[in-house]
N, C-alpha and C positions, 0 to 999 in steps of 0.2 A: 369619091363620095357617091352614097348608091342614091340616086335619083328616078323619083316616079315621074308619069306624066299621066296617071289614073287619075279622072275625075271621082273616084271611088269615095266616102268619107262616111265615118263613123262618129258617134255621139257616145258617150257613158255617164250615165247620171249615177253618183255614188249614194250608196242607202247604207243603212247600219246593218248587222249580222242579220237580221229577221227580213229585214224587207230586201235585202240583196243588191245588185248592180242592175242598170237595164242597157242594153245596150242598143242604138238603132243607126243600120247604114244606111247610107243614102245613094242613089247610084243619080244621077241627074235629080228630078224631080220624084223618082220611082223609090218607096222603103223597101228594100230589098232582103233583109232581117233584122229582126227584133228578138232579143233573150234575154233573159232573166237568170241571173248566176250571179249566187255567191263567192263561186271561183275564177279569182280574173284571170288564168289561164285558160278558160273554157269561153273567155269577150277575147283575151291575145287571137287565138285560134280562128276563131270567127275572122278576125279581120286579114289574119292572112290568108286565109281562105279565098276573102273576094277582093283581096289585093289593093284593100286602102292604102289611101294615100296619108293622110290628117288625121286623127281620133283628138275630139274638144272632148277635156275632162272636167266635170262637174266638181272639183274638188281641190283645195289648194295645192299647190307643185311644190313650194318648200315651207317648212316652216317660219314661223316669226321669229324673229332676230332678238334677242334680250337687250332689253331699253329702247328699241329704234321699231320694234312692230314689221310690217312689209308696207314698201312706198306703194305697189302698185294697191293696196286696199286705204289708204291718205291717200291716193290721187281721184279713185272714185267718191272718198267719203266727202270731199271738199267740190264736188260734182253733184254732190245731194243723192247718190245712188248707195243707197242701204247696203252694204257690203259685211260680211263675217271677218272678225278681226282672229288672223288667227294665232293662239300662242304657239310658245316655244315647245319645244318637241320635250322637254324637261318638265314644262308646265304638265301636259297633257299624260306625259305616262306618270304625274304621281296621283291624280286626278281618279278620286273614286266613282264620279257620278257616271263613268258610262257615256255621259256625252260626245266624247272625242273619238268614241269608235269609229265613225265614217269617216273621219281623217286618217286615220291609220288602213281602213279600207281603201282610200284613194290610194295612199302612197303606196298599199300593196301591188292596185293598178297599175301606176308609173312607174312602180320596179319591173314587172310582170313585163311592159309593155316593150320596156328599155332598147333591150338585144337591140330587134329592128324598128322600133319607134322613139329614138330615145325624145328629152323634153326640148321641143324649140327656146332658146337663147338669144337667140337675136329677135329686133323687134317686127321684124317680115318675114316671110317663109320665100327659103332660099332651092326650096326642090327635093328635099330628102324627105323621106317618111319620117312623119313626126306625131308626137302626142302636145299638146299645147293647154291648159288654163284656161275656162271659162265660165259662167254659171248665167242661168238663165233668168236672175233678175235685171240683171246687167243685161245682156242681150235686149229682154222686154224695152227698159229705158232708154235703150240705143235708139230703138226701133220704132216705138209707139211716142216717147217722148217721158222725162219724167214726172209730168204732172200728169200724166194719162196709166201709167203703169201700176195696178195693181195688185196686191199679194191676195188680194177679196177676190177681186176677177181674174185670175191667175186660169182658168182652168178654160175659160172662154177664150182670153187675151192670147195667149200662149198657142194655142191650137188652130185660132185665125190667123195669126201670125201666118202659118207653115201653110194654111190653106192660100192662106193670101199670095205667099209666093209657088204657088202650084204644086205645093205634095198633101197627096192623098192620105190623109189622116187616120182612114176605119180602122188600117191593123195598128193603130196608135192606143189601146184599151186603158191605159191609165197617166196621170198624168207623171209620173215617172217614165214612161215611153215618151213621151209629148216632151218634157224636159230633156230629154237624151238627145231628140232630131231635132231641137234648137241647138243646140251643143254641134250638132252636122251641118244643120243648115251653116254654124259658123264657121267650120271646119271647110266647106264651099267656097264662103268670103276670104278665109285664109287664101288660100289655091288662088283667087281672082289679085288678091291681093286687095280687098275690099275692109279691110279690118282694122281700127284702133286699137292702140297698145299701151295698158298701164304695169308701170314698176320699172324694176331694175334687174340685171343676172342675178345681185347678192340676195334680193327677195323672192324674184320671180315674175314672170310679165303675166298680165291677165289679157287676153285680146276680146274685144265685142266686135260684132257688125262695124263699118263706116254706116252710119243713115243715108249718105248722099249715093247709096247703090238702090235706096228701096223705092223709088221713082220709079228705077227700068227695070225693076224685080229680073237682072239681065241672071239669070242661074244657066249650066250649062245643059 
């Protein structure tokens, strides 16, 4: 098994064709790059570059199951955490409206990422480079709480968050960059082993922060 021990970690918040991917690593508290590509061979690249560890992707890891949905989006919804339900992969490609493009942009991702990132399976990170599930409303609601998390105040909420735990925001210019390094900042709590886990292998795990780490904001 190839195993890291880089605190290294990367974020990708997935966008449709127009608005692209964003990608942001985190090296401890320091943003270390930030990019914008519609080519997820050109986010792969980047990360092996600076020798990540973890990539949190902004985007479902398998499709929806036909009649059963994914448990881990039924375990946040019954948590009261506003979650994307996502269909079946059948649904989506008969689907004329164009919606479903940034799903199919994820899983290009996660194909992309595979080789040496494939998708964590189990429900703790066991020490290999891995690419993992997350999305940053989740995160928000981990974090802040969810009667305090919202989609209004998403662009303040979201950015004190990262402040709050000690990274430097400036080269953060939209909130697609801002959504990516919450997706690191998780990818951090992964490494620590700091992280809640919903679903199953057959659907897919989704992991948030633990809350009981943001007391000692302890980051490496």
């Amino acid at each position: 098994m190839e195993t890291s021990a880089s605190g290294i970690v990367a974020g990708v918040d997935i966008g449709g064709a127009r608005k692209g991917c964003h990608l942001v690593i985190l090296r401890g508290r320091d943003v270390v790059c930030v990019v914008n590509s519609s080519n997820p061979e050109d986010l792969y690249q980047q990360c092996l570059r600076h020798e990540v560890a973890a990539v949190g992707i902004d985007s479902p890891c398998q499709w929806g199951l036909e009649g059963a949905g994914r448990l881990a989006e039924k375990e946040l919804a019954r948590e009261r955490i506003s979650c994307f339900s996502t269909p079946t992969q059948e649904r989506a490609l008969v689907s004329t409206s164009g919606f479903y493009g940034w799903i199919f942009n994820g899983e290009r991702v996660f194909q992309t990422f595979a080789p040496r990132y494939p998708l964590l399976t189990e429900k703790r990170y066991y020490g290999a480079r891995v690419t993992f599930e997350t999305f940053p409303h989740a995160i928000t609601c981990s974090l802040l709480g969810k009667e305090v998390a919202s989609a209004k105040l998403k662009r303040v909420q979201r950015r004190k968050l990262l402040e709050d735990a000690g990274i430097d925001t400036r080269s953060l210019t939209s909130i697609d960059a801002v959504d990516a390094a919450l997706c690191a900042l998780t990818a951090q709590l992964l490494l620590q082993g700091k992280t809640r886990t919903y679903g199953d292998v057959g659907g897919g795990y989704i992991f948030v922060p633990d809350a009981r780490w943001w007391e000692s904001r302890s980051l490496p």
